[in-house]
C-alpha positions as CSV (number, residue, x, y, z in Angstrom):
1,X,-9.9,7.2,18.6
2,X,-9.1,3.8,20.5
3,X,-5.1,4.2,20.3
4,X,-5.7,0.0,20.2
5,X,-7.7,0.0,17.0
6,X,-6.1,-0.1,13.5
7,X,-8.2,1.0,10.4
8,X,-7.4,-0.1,6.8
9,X,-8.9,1.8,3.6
10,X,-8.6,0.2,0.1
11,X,-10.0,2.7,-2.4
12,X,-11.2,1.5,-5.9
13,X,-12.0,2.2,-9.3
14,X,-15.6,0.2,-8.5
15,X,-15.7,-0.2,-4.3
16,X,-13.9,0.5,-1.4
17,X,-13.1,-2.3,1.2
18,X,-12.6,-0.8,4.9
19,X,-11.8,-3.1,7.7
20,X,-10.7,-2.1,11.6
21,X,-8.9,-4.2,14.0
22,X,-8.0,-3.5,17.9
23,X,-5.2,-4.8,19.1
24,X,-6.1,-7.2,22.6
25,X,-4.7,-7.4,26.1
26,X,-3.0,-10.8,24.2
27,X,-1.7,-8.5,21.6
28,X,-3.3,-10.1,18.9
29,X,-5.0,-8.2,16.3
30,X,-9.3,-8.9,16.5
31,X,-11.2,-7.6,13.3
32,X,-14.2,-5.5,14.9
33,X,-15.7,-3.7,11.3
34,X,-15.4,-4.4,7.6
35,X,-17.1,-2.9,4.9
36,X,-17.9,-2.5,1.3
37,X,-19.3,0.2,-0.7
38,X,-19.5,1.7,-4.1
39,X,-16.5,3.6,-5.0
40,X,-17.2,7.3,-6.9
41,X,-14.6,9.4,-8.5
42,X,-11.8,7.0,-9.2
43,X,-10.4,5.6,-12.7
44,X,-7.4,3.7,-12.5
45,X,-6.1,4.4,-9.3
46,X,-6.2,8.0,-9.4
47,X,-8.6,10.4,-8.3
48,X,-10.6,12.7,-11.0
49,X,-13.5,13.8,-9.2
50,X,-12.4,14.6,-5.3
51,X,-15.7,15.5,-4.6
52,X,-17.5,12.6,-6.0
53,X,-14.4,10.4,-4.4
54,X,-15.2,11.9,-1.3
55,X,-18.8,11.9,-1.2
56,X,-17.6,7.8,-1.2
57,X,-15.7,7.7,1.4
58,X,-18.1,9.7,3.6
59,X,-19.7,6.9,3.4
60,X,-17.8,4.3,4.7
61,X,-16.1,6.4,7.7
62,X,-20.0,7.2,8.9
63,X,-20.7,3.3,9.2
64,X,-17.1,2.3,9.9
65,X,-17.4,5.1,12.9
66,X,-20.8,3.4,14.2
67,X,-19.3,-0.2,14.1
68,X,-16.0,0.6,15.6
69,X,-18.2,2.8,18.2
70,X,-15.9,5.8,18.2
71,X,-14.6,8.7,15.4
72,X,-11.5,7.2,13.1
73,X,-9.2,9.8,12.8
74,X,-6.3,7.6,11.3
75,X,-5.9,5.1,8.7
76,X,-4.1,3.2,6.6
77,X,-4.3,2.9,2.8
78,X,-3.2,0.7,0.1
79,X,-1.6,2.4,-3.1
80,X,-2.0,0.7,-6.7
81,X,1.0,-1.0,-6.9
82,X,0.5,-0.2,-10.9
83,X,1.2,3.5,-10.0
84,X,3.9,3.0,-7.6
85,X,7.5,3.0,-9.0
86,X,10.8,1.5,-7.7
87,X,13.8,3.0,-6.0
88,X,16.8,2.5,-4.5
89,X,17.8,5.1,-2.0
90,X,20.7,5.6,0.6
91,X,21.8,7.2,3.7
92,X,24.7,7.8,6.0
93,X,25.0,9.1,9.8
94,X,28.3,9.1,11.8
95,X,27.4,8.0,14.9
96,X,27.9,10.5,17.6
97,X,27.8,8.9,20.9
98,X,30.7,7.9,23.2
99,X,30.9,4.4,22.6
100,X,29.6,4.4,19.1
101,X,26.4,1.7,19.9
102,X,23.5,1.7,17.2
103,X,20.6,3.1,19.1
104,X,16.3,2.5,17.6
105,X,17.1,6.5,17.7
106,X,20.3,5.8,14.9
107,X,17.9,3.4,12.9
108,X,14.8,5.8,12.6
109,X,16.9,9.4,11.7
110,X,18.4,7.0,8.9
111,X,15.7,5.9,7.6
112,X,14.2,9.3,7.9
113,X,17.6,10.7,5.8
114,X,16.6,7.9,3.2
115,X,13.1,9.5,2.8
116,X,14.7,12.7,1.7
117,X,17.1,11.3,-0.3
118,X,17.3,13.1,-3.8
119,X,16.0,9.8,-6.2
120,X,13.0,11.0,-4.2
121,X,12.4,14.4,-5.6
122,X,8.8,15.0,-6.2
123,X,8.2,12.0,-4.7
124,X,6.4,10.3,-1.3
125,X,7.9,7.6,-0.4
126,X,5.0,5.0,0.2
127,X,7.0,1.9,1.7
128,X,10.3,0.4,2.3
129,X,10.8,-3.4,0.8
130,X,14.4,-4.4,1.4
131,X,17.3,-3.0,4.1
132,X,20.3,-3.2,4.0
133,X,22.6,-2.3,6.6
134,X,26.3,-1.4,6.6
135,X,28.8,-0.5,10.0
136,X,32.0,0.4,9.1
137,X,32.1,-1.2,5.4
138,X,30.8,-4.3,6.9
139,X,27.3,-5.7,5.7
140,X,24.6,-6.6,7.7
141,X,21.2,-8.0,7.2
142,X,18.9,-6.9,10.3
143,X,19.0,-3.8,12.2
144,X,22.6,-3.2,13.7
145,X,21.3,-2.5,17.5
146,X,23.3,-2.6,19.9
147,X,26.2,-3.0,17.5
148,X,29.3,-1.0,18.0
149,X,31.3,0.9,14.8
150,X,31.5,4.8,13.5
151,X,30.0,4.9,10.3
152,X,26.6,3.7,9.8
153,X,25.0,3.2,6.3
154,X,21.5,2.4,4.6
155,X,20.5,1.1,1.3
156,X,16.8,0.3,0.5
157,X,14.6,-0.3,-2.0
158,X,11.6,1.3,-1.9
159,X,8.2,2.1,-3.7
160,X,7.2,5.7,-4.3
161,X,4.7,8.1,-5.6
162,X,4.3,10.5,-7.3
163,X,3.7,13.9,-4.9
164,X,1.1,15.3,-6.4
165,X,-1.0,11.7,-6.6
166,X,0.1,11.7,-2.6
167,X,-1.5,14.9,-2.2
168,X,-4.0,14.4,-4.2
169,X,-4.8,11.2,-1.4
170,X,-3.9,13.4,1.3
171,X,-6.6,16.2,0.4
172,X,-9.5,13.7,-0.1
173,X,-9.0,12.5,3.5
174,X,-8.4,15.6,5.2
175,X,-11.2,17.1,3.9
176,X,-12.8,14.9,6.1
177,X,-10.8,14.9,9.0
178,X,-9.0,12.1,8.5
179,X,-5.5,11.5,8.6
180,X,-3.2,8.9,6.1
181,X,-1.2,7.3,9.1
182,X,0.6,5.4,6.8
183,X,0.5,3.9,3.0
184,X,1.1,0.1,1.3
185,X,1.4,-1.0,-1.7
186,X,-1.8,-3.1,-2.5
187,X,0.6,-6.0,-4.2
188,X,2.7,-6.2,-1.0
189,X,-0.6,-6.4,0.7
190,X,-1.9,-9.3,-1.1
191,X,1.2,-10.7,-1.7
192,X,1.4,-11.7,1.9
193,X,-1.7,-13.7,2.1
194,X,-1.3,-15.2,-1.5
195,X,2.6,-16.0,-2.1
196,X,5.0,-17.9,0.3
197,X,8.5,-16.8,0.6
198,X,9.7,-20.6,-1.3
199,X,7.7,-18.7,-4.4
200,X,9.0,-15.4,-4.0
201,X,12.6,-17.0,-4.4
202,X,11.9,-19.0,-7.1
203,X,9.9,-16.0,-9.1
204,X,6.5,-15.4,-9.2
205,X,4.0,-13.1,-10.9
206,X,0.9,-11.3,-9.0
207,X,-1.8,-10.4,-11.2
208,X,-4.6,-7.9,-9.6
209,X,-7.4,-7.3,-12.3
210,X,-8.9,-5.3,-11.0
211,X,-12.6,-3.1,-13.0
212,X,-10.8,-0.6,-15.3
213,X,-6.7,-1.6,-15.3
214,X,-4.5,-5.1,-14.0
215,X,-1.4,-4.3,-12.3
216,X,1.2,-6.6,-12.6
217,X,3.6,-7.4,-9.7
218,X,6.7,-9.5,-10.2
219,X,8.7,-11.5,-7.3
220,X,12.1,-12.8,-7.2
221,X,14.7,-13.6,-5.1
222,X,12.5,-12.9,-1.7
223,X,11.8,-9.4,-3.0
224,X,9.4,-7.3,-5.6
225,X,11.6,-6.6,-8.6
226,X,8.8,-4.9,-10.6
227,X,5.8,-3.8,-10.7
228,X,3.5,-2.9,-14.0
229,X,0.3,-1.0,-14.9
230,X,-1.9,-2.3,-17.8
231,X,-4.9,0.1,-18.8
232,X,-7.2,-3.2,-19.2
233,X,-9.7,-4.4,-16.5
234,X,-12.8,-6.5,-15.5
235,X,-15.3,-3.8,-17.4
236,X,-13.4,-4.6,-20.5
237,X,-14.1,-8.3,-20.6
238,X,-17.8,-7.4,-20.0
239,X,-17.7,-5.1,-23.0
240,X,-16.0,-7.4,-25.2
241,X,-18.3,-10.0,-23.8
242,X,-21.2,-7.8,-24.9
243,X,-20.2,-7.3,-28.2
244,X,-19.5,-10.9,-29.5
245,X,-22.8,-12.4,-28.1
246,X,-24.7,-9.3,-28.5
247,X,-26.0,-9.0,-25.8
248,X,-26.7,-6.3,-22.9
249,X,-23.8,-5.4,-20.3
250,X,-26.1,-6.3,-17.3
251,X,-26.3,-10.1,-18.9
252,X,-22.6,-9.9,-19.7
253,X,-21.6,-8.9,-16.2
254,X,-23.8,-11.9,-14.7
255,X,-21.8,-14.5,-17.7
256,X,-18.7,-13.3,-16.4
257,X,-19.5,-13.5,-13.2
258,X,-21.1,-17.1,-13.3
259,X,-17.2,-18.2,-14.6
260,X,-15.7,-16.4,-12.1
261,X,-13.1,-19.1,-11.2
262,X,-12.9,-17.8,-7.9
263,X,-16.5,-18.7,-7.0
């Protein structure tokens, strides 16, 4: 695989959305691929069929691999935010060379120490949200490097997993040779095209309806404060739709769809 190219999975109750992007000699990100297809083997965000689930995603990594030209063998994936929970971990390291300067090195064995840290039992971390830095009792906002002191010290907030669900994810794609390079929460996903930071302040609610559950993602103060899962989705307003005009689901789909505020 094209160590240029990034690949982006979104798996579904109803469809999966792929997409693929190479990075150019500009270092700007070009979309090459993007696809849709029916989803199999998924019910609110969790797998209960992995063979059905991966019969799916077969599927899209057998056209995604003719468009891109080459065999993905890493991706990305969004998480439901709705089964995602919040955290707030911490880590320490002395520092341990001469002259006591932050190093990238000092950054990334922290954050790997806040990974393991034991609010994360049983769970996979799937994302950080908000850093927080601390040298020698003093606060600071971005990464310390290059900064001198003795005792360095993370707090984050984070959103998590469960382990099994992560397994669960990690099973389905390396059964077909595929490896989870990394994971986001779908909120903070859409969060970045839909919400400006002026909103995010001031408090804002995302709303992601999606066929079978709505997960509810709350902003404020620049960050995700909390995120919520509601058993309810598009399928049931089709139903319901169904039911009071009696009439069949394939005409109630096509009502709901023709009010679709969005088209």
């Amino acid at each position: 695989m094209n160590q240029r190219d990034i690949v982006g999975i979104d798996i579904g109750t109803s469809n999966i959305y792929a997409a693929a992007g190479r990075v150019n000699y500009d270092n700007e990100l070009e979309l090459i691929a993007k696809i849709q297809k029916s989803s199999r083997g998924m019910e609110k965000g969790r797998i209960i069929s992995i063979t059905e689930a991966s019969k799916a995603l077969q599927e899209v990594f057998k056209e995604l691999d003719l468009l891109v030209g080459e065999s993905i063998t890493d991706c990305y994936i969004t998480i439901p935010s709705g089964i995602c929970t919040l955290l707030q971990v911490n880590s320490t390291l002395e520092l341990t060379s001469k002259e006591g300067r932050v190093t990238r090195e000092h950054i990334k064995k922290l954050k790997e120490r806040a990974e393991n840290h034991g609010s994360l039992q049983q769970m996979k971390l799937v994302q950080f949200l908000k850093l927080v830095y601390k040298l020698d009792g003093r606060y600071i906002s971005e990464e310390p490097v290059g900064c001198t002191g003795r005792n360095l010290e993370l707090q984050g907030l984070v959103l998590s997993i469960d382990y099994k669900t992560y397994m669960e994810y990690a099973k389905l794609f390396g059964g077909l040779n595929r490896n989870i390079k990394g994971m986001r929460a779908s909120s903070e996903s859409a969060a970045e095209l839909l919400i400006d930071e002026q909103d995010k302040q001031r408090g804002v609610a995302l709303v992601d309806i999606g066929s079978q559950k709505t997960d509810v993602s709350v902003y404020y103060e620049g960050y995700l404060q909390c995120t919520e899962h509601i058993p309810l989705g598009g399928d049931n307003i089709t139903k319901d739709l169904a039911y009071c005009l009696e009439i069949p689901l394939e005409r109630a789909e096509k009502l709901k769809r023709n009010y679709d505020y969005n088209q």
